[in-house]
Biotite code that builds the C-alpha atoms (Angstrom):
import biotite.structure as struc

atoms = struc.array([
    struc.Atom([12.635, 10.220, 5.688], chain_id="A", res_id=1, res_name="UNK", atom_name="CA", element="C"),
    struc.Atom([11.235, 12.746, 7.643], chain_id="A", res_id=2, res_name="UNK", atom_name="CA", element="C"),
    struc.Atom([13.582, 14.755, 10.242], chain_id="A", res_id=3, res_name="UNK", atom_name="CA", element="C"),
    struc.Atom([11.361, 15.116, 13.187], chain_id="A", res_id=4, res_name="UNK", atom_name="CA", element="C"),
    struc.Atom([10.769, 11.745, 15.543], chain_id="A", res_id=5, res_name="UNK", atom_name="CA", element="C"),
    struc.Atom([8.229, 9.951, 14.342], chain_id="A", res_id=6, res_name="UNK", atom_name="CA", element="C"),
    struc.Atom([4.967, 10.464, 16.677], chain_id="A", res_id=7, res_name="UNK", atom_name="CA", element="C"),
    struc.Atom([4.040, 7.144, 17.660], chain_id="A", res_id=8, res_name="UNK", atom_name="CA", element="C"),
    struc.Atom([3.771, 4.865, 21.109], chain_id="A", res_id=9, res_name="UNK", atom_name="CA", element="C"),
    struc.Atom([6.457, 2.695, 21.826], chain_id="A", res_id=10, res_name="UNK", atom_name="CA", element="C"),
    struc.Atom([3.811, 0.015, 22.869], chain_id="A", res_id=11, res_name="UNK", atom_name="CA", element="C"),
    struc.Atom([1.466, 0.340, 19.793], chain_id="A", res_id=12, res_name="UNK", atom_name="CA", element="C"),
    struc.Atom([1.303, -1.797, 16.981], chain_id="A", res_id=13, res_name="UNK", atom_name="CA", element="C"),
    struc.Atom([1.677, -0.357, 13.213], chain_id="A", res_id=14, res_name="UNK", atom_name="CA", element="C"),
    struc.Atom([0.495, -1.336, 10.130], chain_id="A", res_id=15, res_name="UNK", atom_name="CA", element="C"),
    struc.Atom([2.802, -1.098, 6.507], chain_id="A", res_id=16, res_name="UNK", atom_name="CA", element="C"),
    struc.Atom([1.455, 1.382, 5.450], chain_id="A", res_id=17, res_name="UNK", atom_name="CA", element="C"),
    struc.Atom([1.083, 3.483, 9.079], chain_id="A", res_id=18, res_name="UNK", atom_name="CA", element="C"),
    struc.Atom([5.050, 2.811, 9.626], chain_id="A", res_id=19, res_name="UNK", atom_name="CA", element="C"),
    struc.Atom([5.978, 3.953, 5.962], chain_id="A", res_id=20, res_name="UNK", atom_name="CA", element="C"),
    struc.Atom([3.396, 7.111, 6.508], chain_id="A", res_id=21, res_name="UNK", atom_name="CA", element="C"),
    struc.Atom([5.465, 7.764, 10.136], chain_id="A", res_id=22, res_name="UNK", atom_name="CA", element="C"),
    struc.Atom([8.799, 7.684, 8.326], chain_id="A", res_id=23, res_name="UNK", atom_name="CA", element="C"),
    struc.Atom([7.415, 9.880, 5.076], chain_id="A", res_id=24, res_name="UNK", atom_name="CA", element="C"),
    struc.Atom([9.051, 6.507, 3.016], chain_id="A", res_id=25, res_name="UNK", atom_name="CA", element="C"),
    struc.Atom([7.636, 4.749, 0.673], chain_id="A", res_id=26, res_name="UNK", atom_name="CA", element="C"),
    struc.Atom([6.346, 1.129, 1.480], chain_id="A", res_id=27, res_name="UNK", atom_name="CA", element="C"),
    struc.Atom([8.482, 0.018, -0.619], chain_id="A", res_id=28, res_name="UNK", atom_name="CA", element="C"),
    struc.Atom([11.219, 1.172, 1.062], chain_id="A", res_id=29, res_name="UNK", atom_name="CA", element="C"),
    struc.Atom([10.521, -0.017, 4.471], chain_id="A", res_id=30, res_name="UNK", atom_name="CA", element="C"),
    struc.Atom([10.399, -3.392, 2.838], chain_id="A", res_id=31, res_name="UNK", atom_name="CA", element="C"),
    struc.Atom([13.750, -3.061, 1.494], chain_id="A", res_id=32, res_name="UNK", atom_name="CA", element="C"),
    struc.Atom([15.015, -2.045, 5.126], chain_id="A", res_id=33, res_name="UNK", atom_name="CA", element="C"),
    struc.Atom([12.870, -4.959, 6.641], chain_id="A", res_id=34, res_name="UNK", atom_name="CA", element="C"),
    struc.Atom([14.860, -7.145, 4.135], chain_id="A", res_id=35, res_name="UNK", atom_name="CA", element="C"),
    struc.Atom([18.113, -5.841, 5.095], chain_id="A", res_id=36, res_name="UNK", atom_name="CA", element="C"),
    struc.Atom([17.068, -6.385, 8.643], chain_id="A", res_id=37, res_name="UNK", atom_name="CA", element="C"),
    struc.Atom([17.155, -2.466, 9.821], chain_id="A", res_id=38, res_name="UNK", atom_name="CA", element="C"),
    struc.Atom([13.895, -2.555, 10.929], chain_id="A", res_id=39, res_name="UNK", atom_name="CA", element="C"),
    struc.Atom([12.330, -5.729, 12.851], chain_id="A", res_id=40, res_name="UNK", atom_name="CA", element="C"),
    struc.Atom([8.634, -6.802, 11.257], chain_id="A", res_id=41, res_name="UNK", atom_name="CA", element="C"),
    struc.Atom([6.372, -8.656, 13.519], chain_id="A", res_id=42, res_name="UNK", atom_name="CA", element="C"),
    struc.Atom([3.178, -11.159, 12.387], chain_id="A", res_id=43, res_name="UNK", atom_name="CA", element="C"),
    struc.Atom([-0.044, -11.220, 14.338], chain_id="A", res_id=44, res_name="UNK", atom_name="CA", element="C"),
    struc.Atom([-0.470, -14.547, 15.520], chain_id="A", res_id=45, res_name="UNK", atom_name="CA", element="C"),
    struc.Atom([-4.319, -15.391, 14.131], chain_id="A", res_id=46, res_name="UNK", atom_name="CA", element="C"),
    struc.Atom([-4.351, -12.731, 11.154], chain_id="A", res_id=47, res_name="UNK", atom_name="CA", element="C"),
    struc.Atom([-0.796, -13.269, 9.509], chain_id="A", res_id=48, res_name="UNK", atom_name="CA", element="C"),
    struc.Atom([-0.708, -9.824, 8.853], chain_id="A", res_id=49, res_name="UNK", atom_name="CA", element="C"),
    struc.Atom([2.699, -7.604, 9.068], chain_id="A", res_id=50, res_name="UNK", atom_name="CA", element="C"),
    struc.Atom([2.917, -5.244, 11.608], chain_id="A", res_id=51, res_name="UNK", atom_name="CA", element="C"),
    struc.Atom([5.879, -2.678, 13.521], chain_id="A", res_id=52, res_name="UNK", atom_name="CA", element="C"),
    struc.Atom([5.842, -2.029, 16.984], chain_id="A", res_id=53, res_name="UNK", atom_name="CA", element="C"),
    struc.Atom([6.470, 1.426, 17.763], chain_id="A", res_id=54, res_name="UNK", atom_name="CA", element="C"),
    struc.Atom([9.705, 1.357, 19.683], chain_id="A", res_id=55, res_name="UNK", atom_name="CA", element="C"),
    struc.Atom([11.328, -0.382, 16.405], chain_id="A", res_id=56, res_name="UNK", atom_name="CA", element="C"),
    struc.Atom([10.014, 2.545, 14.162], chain_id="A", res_id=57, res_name="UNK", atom_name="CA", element="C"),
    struc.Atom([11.507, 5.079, 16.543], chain_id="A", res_id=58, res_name="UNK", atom_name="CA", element="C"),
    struc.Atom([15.278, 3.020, 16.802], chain_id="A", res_id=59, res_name="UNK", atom_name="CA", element="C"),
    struc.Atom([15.108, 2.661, 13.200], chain_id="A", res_id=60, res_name="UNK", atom_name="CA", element="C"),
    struc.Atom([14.447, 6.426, 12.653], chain_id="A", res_id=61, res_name="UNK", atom_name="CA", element="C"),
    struc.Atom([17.044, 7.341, 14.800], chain_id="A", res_id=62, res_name="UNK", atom_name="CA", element="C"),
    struc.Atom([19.711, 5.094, 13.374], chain_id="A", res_id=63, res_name="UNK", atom_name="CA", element="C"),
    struc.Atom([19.580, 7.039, 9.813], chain_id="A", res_id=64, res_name="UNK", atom_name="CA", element="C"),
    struc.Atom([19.825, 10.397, 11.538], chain_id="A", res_id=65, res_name="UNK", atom_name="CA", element="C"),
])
């Protein structure tokens, strides 16, 4: 994890691998927090694909510091 706030807009939308690359965590990882519910994973609506939105990544960051 790093320890500076992760640089991202609280609007934007965030792939897996962008979110895990924010965090310095492996994607693994993020999945394991997604499971546990720490951090809140959105769907797009026509692509099915997982995405974070940037004001989750930041809460979630600053919940483990």
């Amino acid at each position: 994890m790093v320890s500076e706030q992760p640089n991202v807009s609280a609007t934007g939308h965030y792939s897996v691998s962008a979110t895990a690359r924010a965090l310095g965590i492996d994607r693994k990882t993020l999945y394991r927090h997604t499971a546990l519910r720490h951090i809140r994973q959105h769907r797009h609506k026509y692509t099915n694909r997982p995405f974070y939105v940037g004001s989750d990544i930041v809460r979630f960051w600053g919940a483990q510091y």
